[in-house]
N, CA, C and O of each residue as an XYZ file, in Angstrom:
392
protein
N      93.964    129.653    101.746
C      92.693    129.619    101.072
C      91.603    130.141    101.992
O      91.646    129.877    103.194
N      90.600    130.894    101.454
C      89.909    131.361    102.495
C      88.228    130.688    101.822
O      87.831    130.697    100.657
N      87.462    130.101    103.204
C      86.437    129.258    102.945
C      85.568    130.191    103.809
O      85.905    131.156    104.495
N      84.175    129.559    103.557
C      83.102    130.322    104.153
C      81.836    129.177    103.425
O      81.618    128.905    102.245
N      81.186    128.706    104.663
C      79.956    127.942    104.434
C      79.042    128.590    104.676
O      79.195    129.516    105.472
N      77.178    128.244    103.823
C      76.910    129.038    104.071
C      75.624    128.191    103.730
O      75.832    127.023    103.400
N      73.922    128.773    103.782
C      72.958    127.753    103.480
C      72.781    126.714    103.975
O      72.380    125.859    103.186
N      72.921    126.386    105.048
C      73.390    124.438    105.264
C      71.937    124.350    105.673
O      71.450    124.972    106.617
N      71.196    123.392    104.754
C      69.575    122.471    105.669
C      69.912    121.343    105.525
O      70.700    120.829    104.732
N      69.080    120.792    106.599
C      69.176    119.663    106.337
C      67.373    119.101    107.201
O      66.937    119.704    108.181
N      66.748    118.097    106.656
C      65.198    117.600    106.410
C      65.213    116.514    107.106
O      66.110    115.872    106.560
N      64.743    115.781    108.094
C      65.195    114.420    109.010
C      63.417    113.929    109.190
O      62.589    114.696    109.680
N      63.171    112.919    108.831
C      62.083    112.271    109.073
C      61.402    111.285    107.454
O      61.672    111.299    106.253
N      60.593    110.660    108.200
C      59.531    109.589    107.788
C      61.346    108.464    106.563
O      61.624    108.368    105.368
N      61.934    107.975    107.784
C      62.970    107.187    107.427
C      63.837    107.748    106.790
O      64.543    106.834    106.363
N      64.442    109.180    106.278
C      64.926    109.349    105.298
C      65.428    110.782    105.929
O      64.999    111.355    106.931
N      66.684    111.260    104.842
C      67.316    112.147    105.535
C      67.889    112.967    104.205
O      68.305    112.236    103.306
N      67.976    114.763    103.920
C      67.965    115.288    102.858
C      68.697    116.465    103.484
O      68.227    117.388    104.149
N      70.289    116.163    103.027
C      71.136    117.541    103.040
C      71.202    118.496    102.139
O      70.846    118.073    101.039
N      71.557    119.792    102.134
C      72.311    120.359    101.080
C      72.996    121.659    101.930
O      72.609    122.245    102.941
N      74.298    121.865    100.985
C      74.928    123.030    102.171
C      76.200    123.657    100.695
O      76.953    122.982     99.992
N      75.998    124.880    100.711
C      76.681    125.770     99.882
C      78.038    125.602    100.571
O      77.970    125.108    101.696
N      79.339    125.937    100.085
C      80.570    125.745    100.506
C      81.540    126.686     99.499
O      81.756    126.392     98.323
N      81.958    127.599    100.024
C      83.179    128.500     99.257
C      84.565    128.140     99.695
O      85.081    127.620    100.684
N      84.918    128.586     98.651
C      86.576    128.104     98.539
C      86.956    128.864     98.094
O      86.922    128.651     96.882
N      87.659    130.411     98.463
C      88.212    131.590     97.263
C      87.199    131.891     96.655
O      86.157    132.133     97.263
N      87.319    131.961     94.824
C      86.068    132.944     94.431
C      84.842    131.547     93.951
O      83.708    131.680     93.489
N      85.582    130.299     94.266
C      84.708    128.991     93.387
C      83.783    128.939     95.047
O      84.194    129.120     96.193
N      81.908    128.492     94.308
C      81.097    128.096     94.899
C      80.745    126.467     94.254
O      80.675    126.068     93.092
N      80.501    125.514     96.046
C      80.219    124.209     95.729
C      78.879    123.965     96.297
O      78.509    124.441     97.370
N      78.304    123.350     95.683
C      76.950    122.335     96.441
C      77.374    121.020     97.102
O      77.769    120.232     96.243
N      77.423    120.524     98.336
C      77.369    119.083     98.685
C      76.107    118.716     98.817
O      75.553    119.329     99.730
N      75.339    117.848     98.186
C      74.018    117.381     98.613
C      74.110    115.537     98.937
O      74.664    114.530     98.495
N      73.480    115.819     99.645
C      73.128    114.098    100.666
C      71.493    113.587    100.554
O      70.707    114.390    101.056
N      71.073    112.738    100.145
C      70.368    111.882    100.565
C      70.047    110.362    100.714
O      70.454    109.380    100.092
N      69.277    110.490    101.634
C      69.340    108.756    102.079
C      68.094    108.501    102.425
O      67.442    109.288    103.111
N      67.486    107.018    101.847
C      66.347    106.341    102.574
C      66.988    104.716    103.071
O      68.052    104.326    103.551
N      65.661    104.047    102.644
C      65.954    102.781    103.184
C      66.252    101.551    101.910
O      65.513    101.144    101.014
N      67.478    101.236    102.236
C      68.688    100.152    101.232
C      69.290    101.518    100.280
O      69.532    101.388     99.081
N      69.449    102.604    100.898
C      69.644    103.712     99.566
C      70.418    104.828    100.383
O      69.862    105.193    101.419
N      71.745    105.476    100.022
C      72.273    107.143    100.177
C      72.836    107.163     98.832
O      73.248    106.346     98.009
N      72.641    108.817     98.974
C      73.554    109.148     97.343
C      74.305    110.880     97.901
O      73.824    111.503     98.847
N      75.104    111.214     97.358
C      75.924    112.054     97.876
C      76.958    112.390     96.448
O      77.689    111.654     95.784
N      76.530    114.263     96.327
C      76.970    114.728     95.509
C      77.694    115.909     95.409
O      77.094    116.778     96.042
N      79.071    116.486     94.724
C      79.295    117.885     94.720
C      79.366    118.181     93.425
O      79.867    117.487     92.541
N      78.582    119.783     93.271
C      78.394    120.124     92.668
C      79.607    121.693     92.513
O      80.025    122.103     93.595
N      79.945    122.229     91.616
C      80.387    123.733     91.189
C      79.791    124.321     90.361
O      79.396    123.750     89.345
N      79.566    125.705     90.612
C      78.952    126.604     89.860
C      79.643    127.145     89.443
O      80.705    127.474     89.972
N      79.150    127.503     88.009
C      80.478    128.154     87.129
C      79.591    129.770     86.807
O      79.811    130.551     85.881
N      78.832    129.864     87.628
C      78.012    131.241     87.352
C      76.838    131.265     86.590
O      76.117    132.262     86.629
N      76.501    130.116     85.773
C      75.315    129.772     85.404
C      74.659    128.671     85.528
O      73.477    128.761     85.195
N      75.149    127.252     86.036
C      74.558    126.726     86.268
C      75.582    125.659     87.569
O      76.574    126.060     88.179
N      75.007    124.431     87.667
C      75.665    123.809     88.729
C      76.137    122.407     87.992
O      75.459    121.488     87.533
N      77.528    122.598     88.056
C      78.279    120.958     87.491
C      78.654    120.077     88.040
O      79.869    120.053     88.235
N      77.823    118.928     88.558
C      78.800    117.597     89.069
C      80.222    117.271     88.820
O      80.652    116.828     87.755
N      80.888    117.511     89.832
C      82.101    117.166     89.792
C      83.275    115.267     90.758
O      84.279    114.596     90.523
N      82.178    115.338     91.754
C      82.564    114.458     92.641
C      81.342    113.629     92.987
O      80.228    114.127     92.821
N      81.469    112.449     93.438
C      80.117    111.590     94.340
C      80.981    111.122     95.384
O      82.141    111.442     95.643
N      80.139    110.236     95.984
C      80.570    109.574     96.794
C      81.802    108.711     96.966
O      82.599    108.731     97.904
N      81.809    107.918     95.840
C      83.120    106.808     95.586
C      84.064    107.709     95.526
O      85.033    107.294     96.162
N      84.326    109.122     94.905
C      85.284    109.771     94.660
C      85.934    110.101     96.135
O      87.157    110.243     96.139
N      85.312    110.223     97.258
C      85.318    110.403     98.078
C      86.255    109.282     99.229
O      86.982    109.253    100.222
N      85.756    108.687     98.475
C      86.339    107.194     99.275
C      85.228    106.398    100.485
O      85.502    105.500    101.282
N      84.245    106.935    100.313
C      83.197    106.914    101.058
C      82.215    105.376    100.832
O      81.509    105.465     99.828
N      82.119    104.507    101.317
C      81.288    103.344    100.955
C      79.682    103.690    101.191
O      79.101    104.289    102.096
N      79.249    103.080    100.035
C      77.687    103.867    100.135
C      77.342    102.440    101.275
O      77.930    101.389    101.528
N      75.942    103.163    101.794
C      75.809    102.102    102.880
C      74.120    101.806    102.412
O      73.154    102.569    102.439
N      74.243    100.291    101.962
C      72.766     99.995    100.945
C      72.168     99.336    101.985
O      71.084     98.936    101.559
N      72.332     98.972    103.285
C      71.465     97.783    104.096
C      69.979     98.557    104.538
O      69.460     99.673    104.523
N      69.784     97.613    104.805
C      68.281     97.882    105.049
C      67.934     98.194    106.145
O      66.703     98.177    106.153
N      68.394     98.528    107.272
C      68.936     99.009    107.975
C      68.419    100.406    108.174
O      68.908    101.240    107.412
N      67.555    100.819    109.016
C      67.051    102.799    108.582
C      67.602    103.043    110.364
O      67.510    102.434    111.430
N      68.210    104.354    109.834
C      69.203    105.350    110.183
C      68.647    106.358    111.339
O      67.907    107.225    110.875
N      68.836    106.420    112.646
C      68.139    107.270    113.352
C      68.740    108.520    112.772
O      69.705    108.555    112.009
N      67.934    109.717    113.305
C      68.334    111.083    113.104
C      70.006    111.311    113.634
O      70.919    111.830    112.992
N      70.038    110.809    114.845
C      71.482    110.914    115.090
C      72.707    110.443    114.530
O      73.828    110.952    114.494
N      72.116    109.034    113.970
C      72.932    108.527    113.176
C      72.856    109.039    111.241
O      73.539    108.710    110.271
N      71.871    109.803    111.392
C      71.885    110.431    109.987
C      72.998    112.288    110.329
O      74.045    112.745    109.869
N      72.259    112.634    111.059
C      73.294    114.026    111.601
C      74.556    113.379    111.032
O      74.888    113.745    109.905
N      75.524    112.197    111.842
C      76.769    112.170    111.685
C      76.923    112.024    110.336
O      77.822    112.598    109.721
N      76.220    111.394    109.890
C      76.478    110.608    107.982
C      76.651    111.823    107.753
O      77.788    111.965    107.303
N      75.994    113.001    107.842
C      75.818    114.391    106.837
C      76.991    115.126    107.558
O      77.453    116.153    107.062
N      77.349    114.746    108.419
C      78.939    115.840    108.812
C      79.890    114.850    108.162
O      80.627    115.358    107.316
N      80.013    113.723    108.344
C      81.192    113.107    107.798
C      81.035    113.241    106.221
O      82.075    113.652    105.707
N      80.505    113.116    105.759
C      80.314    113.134    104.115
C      80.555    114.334    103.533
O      80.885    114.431    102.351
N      80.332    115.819    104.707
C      80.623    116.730    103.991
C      81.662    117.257    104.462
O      81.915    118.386    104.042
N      82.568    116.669    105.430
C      83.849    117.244    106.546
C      84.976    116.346    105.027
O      86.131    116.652    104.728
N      84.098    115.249    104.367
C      85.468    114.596    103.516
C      85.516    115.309    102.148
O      86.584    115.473    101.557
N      84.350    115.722    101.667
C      83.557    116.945    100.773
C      84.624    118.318    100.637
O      85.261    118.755     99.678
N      84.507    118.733    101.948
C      85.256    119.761    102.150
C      86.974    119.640    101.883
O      87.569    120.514    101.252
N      87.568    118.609    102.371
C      88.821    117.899    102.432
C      89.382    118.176    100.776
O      90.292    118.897    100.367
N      88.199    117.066     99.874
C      88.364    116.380     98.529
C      88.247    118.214     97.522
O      89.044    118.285     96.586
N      87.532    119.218     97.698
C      87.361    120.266     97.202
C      89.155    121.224     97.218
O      89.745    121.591     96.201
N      89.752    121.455     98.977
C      90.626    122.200     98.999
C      91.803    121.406     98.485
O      92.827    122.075     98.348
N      91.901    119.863     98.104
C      92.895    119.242     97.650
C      92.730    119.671     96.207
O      93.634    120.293     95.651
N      91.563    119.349     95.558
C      91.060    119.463     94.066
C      91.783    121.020     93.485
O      92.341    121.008     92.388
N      91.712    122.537     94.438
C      92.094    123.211     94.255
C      93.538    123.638     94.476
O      94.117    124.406     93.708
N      94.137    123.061     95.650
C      95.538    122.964     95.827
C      96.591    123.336     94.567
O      97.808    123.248     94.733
């Protein structure tokens, strides 16, 4: 399978943290988007079917426990949330296509 990422931002401040990062897989394009504040993350993939963008996966699909504490997240500890969420993203996509 041949992949290629591409777009990746990601927004870090005033408690809160806002991914999004394009992801190819062959000829299919995905969205993973991340965000998180305080008692709150949500985490989504999306596919484009050439006109618009379809939810396909969240978080639970993932196997991923959302993390609700109240608890606010340094930048470093938000960096990792947004690689791990989208390193399992990436995982859950090339299985989906398998």
């Amino acid at each position: 399978m041949k992949t290629k990422q591409y777009n990746e931002s990601l927004v870090l401040g005033n408690n809160s943290c806002n991914s999004s990062m394009i992801y190819q897989l062959d000829d299919k394009k995905f969205k993973f988007s991340y965000t998180n504040g305080n008692c709150w993350e949500r985490f989504k993939i999306e596919m484009f079917d050439g006109l618009k963008l379809n939810p396909i996966a969240d978080m639970s699909d993932l196997g991923v426990k959302v993390n609700g504490s109240a608890y606010i997240n340094t930048d470093i500890e938000n960096k990792n949330r947004v690689a791990e969420v989208n390193d399992k993203a990436r995982k859950y996509v090339q299985m989906l296509l398998s």
